[in-house]
C-alpha positions as CSV (number, residue, x, y, z in Angstrom):
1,X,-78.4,45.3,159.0
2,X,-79.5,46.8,156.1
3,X,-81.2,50.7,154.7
4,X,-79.4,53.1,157.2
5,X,-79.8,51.0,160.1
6,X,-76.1,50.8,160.3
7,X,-74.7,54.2,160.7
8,X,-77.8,55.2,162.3
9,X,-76.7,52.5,164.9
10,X,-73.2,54.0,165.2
11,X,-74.5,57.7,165.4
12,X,-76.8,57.2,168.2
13,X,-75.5,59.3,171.2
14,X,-75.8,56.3,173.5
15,X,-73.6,54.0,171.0
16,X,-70.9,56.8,169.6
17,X,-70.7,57.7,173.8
18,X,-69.8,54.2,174.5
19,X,-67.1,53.5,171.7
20,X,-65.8,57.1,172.2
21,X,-65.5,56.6,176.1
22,X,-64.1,53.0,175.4
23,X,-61.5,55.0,173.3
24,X,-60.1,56.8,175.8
25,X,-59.7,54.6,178.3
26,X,-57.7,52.7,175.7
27,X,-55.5,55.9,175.5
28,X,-55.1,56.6,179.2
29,X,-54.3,53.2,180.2
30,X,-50.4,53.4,179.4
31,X,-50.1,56.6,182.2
32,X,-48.4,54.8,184.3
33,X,-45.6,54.2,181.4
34,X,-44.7,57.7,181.9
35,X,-43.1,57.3,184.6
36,X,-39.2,57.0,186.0
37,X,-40.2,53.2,187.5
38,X,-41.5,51.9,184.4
39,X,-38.2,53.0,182.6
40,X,-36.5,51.7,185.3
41,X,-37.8,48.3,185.9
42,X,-40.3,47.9,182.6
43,X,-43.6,45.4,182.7
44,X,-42.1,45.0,186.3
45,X,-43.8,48.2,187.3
46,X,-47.0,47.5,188.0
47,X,-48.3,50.5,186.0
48,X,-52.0,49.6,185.4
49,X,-52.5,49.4,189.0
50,X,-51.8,53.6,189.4
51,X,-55.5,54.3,190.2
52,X,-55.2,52.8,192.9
53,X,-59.2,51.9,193.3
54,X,-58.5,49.1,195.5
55,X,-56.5,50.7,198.5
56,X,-58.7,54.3,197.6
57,X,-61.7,52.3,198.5
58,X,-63.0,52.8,194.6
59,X,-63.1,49.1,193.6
60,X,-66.3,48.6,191.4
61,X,-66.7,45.4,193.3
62,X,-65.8,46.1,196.9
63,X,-67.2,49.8,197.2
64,X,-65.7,51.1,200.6
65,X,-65.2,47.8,202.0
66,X,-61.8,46.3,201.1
67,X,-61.7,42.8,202.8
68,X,-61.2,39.7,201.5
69,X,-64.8,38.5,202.6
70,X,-66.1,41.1,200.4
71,X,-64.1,40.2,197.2
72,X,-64.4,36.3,197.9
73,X,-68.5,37.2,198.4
74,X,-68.2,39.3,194.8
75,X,-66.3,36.9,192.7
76,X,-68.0,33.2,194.4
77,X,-71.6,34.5,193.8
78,X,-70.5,35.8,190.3
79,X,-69.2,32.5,189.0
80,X,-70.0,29.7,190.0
81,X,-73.5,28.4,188.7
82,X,-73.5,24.7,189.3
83,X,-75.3,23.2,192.1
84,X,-72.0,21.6,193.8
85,X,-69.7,24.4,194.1
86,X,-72.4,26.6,194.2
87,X,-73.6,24.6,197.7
88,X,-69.7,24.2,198.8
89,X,-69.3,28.2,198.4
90,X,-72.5,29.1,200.3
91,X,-71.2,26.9,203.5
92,X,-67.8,28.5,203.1
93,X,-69.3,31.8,203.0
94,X,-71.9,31.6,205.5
95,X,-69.2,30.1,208.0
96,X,-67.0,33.5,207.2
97,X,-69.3,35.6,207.5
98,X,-70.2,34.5,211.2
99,X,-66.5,34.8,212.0
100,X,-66.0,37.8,210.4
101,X,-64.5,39.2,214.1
102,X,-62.2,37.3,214.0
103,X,-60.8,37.8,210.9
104,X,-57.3,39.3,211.7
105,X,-56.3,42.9,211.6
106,X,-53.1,42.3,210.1
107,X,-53.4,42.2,206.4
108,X,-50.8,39.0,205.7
109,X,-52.2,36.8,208.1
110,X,-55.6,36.9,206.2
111,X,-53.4,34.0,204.6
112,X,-53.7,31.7,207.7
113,X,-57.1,32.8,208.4
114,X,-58.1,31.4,204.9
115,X,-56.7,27.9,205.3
116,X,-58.3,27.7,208.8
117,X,-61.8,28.6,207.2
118,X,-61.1,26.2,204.3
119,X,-60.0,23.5,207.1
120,X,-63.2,24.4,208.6
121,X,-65.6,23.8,205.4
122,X,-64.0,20.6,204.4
123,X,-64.7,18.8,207.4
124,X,-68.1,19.5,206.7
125,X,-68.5,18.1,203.1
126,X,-69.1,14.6,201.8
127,X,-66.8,12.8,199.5
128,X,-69.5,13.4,196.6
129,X,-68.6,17.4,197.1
130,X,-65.1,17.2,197.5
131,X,-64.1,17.7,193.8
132,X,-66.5,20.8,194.3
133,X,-64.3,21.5,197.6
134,X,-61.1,21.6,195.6
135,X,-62.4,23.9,192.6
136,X,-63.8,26.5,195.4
137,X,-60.8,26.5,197.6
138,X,-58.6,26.6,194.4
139,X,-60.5,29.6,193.6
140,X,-60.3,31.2,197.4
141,X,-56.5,30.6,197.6
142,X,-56.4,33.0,194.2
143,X,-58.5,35.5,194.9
144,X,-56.9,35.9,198.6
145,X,-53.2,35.7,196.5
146,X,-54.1,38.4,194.3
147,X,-55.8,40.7,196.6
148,X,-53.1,40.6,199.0
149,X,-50.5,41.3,195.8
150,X,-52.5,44.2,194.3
151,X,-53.0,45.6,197.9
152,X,-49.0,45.4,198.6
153,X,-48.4,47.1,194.7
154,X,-50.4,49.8,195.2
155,X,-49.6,51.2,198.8
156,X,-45.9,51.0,196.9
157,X,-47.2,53.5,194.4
158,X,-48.8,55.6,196.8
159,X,-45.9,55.8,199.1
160,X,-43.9,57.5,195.9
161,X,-42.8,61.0,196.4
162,X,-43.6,63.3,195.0
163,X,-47.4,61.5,194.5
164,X,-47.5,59.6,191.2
165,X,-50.2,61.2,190.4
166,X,-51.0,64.4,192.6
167,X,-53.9,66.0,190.2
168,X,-57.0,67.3,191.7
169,X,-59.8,66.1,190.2
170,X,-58.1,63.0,188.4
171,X,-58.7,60.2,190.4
172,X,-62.1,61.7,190.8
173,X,-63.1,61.9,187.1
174,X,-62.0,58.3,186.2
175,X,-64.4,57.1,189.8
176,X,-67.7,58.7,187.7
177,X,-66.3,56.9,184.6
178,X,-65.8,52.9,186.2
179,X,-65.6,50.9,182.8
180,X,-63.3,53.5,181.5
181,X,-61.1,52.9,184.8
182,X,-61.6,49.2,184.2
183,X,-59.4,49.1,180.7
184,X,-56.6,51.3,183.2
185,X,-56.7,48.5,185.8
186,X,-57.5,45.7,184.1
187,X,-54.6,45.1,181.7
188,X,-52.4,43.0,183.8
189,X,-53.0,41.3,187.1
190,X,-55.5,42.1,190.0
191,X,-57.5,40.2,191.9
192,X,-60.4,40.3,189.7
193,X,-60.8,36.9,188.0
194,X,-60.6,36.8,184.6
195,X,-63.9,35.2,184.4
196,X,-65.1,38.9,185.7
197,X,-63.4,40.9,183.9
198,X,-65.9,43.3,181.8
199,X,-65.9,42.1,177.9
200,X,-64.1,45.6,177.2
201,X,-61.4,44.6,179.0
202,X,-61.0,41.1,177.7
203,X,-61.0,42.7,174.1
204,X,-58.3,45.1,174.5
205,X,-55.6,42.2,176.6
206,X,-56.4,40.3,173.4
207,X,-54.6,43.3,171.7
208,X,-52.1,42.8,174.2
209,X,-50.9,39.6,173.3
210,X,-47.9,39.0,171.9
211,X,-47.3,42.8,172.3
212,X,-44.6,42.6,175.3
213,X,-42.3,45.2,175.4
214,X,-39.2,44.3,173.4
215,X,-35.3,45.7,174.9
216,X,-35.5,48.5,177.6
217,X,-37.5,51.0,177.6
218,X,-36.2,54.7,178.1
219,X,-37.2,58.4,177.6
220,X,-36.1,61.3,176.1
221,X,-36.6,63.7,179.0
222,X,-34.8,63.6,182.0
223,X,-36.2,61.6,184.8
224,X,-37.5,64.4,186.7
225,X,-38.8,66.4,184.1
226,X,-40.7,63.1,182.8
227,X,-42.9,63.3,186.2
228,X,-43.6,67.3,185.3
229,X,-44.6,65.6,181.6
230,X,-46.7,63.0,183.1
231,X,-48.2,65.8,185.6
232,X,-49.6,67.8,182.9
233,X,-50.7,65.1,180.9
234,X,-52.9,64.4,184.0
235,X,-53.9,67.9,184.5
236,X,-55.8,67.9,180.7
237,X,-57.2,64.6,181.4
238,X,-58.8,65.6,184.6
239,X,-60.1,68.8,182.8
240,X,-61.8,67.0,179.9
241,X,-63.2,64.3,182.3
242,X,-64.7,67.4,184.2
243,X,-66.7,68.2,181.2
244,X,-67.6,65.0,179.7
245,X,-68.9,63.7,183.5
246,X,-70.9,67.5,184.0
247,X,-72.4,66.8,180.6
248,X,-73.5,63.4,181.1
249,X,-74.9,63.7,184.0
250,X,-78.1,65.6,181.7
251,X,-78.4,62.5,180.0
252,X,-76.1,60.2,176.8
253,X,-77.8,62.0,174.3
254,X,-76.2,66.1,175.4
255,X,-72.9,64.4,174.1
256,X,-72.8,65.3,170.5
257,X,-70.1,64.7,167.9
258,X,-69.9,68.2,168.4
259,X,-68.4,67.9,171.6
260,X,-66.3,64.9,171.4
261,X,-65.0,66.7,168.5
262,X,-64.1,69.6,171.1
263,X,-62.5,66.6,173.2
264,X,-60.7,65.0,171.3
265,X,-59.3,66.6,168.5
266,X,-58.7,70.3,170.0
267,X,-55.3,71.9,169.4
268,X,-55.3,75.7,169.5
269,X,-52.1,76.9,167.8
270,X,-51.2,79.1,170.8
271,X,-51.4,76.2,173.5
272,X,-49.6,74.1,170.8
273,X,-46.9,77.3,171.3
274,X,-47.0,76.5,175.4
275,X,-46.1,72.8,175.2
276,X,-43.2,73.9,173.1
277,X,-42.1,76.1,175.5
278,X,-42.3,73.8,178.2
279,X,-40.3,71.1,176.6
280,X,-37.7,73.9,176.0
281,X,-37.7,74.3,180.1
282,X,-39.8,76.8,180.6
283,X,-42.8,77.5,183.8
284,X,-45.8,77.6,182.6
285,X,-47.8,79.9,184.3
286,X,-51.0,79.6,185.7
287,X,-52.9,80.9,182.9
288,X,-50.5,79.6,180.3
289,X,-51.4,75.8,182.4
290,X,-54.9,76.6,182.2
291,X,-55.0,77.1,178.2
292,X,-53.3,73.8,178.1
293,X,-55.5,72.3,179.6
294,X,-58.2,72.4,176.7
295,X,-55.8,70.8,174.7
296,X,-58.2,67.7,172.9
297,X,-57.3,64.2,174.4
298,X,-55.3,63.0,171.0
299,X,-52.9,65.9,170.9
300,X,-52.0,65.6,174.7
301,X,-51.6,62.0,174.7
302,X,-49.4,61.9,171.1
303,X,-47.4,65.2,172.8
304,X,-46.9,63.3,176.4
305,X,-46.3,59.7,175.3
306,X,-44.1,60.2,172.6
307,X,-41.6,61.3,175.2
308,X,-40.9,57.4,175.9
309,X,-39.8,54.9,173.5
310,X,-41.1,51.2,173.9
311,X,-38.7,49.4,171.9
312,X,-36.4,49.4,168.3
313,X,-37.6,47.2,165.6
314,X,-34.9,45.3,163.7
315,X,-35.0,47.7,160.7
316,X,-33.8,50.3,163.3
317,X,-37.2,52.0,163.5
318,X,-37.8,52.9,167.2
319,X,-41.5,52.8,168.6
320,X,-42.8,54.9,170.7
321,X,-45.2,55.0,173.3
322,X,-47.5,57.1,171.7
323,X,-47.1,54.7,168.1
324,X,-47.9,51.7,170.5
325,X,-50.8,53.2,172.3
326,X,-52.4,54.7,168.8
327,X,-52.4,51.3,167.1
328,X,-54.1,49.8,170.0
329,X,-56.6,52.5,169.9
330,X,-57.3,52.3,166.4
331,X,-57.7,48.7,166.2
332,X,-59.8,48.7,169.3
333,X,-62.3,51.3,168.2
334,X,-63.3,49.3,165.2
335,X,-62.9,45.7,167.5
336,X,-65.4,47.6,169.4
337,X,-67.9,48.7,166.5
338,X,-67.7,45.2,165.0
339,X,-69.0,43.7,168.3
340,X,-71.7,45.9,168.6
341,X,-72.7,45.6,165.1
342,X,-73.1,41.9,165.4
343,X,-74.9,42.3,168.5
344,X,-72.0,39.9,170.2
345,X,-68.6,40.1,171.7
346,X,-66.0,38.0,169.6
347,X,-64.2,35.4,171.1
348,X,-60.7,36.1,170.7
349,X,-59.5,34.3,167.3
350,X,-62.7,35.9,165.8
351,X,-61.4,39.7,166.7
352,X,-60.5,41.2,163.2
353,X,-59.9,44.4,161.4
354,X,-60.5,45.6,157.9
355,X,-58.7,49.1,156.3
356,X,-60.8,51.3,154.8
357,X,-59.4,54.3,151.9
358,X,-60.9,56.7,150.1
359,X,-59.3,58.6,147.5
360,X,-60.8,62.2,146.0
361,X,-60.4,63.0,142.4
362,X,-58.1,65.8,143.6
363,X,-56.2,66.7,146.6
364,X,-58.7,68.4,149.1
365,X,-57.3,69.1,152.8
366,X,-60.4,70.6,154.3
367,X,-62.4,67.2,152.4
368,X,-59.9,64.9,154.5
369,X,-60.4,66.8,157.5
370,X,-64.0,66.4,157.4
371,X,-64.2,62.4,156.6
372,X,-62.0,62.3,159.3
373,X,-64.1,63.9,161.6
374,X,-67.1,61.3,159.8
375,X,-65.4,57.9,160.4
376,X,-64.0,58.6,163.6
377,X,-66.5,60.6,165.2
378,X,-69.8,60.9,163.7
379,X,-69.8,57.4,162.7
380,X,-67.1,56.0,165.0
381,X,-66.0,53.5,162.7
382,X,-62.4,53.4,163.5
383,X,-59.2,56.2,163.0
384,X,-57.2,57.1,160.4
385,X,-53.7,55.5,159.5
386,X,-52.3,57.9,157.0
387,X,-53.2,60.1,154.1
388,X,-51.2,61.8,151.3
389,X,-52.4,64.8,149.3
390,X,-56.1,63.4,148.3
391,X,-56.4,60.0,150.1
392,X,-57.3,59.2,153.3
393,X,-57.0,55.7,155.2
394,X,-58.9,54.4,158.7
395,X,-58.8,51.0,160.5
396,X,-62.6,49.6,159.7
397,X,-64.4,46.9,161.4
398,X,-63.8,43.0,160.7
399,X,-67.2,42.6,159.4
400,X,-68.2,39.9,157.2
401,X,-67.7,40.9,153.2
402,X,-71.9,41.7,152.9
403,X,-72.3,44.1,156.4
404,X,-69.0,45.6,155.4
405,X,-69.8,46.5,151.9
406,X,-73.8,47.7,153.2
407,X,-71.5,49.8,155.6
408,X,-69.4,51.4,153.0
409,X,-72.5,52.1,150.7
410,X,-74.4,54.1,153.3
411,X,-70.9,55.8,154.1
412,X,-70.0,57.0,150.4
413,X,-73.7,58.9,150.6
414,X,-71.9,61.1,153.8
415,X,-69.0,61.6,152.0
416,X,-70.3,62.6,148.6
417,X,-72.0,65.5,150.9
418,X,-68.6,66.6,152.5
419,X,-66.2,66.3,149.0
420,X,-68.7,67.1,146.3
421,X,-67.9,64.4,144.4
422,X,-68.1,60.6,144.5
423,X,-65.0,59.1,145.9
424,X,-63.0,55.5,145.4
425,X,-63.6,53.6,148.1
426,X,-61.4,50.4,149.2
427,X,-61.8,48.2,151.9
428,X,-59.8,45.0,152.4
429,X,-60.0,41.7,153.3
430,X,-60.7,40.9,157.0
431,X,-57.4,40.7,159.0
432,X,-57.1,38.5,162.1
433,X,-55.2,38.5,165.4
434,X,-51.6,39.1,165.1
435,X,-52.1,39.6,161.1
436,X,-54.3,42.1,161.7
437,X,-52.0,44.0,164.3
438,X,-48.6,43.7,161.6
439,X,-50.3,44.8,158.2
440,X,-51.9,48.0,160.5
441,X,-48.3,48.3,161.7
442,X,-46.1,48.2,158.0
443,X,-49.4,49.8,155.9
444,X,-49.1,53.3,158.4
445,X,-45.2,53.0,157.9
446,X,-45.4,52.6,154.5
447,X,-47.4,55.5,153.5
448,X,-47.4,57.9,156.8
């Protein structure tokens, strides 16, 4: 990387589309926290699985057709690349697809229906291929495991009444947008195997580990108002998908940082004024709902998932669902920029974070506002942390020390443009895993 090449990477509609897309999955996929089952019953709750793509016939992989020849054709053909298994799985395949007939039409007994076609393909192999055998019916017995458990999960969800989800237009808006729906789904256990999960995916559960919900969860609204919380939440959502899907479908580059700007970050004071009311109790009309539902996708989401609290830490300082989700966020977006920077996905004890700060010679607010709108948006680098009067700080990508500081130096050109002056910047060593995740954590209480 070196001249400009860097930012003018990051700027390109096609690039800032992906990472800003990427982003919001990240912020949607803890929906199904908002919810009186997730209180109730915590990482019990299947709550990644409320999209239901599988039994809604949305599945990237299985289209309309959800069978388990279908996700055993997907996920054999996908993995395995060795001549042995690779010969075992066609035989297995080619022997269920010409009894598909008499596959069963009651979902458990798929079960037995397996281990009869497994019985069947065995007898067939030689003992040079039975080691292959093992590893393909290992991988059968899995897949059918999983689909049958995702399959049972989600026909509970859809059975809840009122519908978990009841927005028109929601389900639909996440279907045009599959990779975002992937970091919703793909957080805890489906039948997908991990071997197929997208690389976005894989990034964000590395985020995930070690970050298991400590004590019960609980909310600060009452139960049923909670579902009226999360109903609204939904109803923003599906309007800003609306608009991001219409404008794409002209083409990546009519999505400007001048929209996501609009999408993101928009807070009218007089819809700010309706949420307020409705958290004191009151109906929101159908024009007051509608003027809500502009609200930008970081206001919403800080408004709606603040209303649950995750955990207390052992200083006393409870975290929300709304602090959990933002950190993951955060650290994501710049996990994400670093990997497409280096032109390669990091493996997972390679995933790390830098903090970026830059400090005007005097406090500016409107300076601030507009670097803001630079790193994360214009240049999606990463988001901010905190800031006092006339410094501003932003998770930054884990880039090795010479990228990184090329980075910074074609930065501080953008931001001499928008303060007037030339600024101290800072960036800090490279953080990894779990470090990375705890100096983010104590550096944003420490000075927010």
């Amino acid at each position: 990387m070196s001249g400009g090449n860097g930012l003018r990477l990051l700027g390109s509609p096609d690039v800032r589309n992906a990472i800003l897309l990427n982003e919001i999955g990240v912020l949607v996929h803890s929906v199904g926290m908002l919810s009186r089952e997730f209180i109730e019953k915590g990482t019990a709750f299947p709550h990644h699985l409320v999209l239901r793509r599988l039994t809604r016939g949305s599945d990237p992989r299985l289209a309309s057709e959800d069978s388990l020849f279908s996700a055993l054709h997907s996920s054999l053909s996908a993995l395995l690349h060795d001549a042995d298994r690779k010969a075992v799985a066609h035989e297995l395949l080619t022997d269920m697809a010409g009894s598909r007939l008499g596959i069963p039409s009651s979902y458990p007994a798929f079960g037995e229906w397996v281990d009869r076609a497994l019985f069947a393909a065995i007898k067939k192999c030689d003992a040079d291929h039975i080691g292959a055998f093992d590893q393909v019916a290992h991988m059968v017995r899995q897949v059918w495991a999983d689909l049958a458990w995702q399959r049972e999960q989600e026909e509970a969800i859809g059975a809840i009444e009122p519908s978990f989800i009841s927005v028109q237009g929601f389900y639909d808006g996440l279907d045009q947008l599959p990779f975002v729906a992937d970091l919703v789904e793909m957080m805890g256990r489906t039948w997908h195997p991990e071997a197929l999960l997208p690389p976005e995916a894989r990034l964000l559960r590395v985020l995930q580990e070690g970050e298991e919900v400590m004590g019960g969860p609980r909310t600060l609204e009452e139960e049923v108002r909670l579902s009226e919380v999360r109903q609204l939440y939904c109803e923003v959502l599906a309007n800003q998908l609306l608009e991001i899907n219409n404008i794409r479908k002209d083409g990546p580059g009519d999505l400007g940082s001048w929209f996501w700007k609009a999408r993101l970050y928009s807070a009218p004071q007089a819809a700010m004024t309706l949420l307020r009311r409705f958290d004191d109790g009151a109906t929101l009309k159908d024009e007051e709902r509608e003027a809500v539902r502009w609200l930008g996708l970081w206001p919403i989401t800080e408004w709606a998932y603040g209303k649950v609290v995750l955990w207390r830490q052992e200083a006393g300082v409870e975290i929300s669902l709304w602090e959990h989700t933002r950190r993951q966020a955060s650290l994501y977006k710049s996990a994400v920029v670093q990997s497409l920077v280096e032109g390669r996905w990091p493996k997972p004890s390679q995933v790390a974070w830098r903090m970026l700060e830059i400090s005007l010679d005097q406090p500016r607010t409107d300076a601030l506002s507009g670097i803001k709108e630079l790193v994360e948006v214009e240049y999606p680098l990463g988001n901010e942390l905190c800031r006092d009067g006339n410094s501003i700080r932003f998770t930054f990508p884990g880039l090795e020390d010479e990228p990184a500081e090329e980075l910074v130096r074609q930065l501080e050109r953008e931001i001499v443009d928008i303060a007037g002056s030339v600024p101290q910047i800072s960036l800090s060593p490279a953080m990894k895993g779990r470090q990375g995740i705890a100096v983010e954590a104590s550096e944003r209480t420490r000075l927010g």
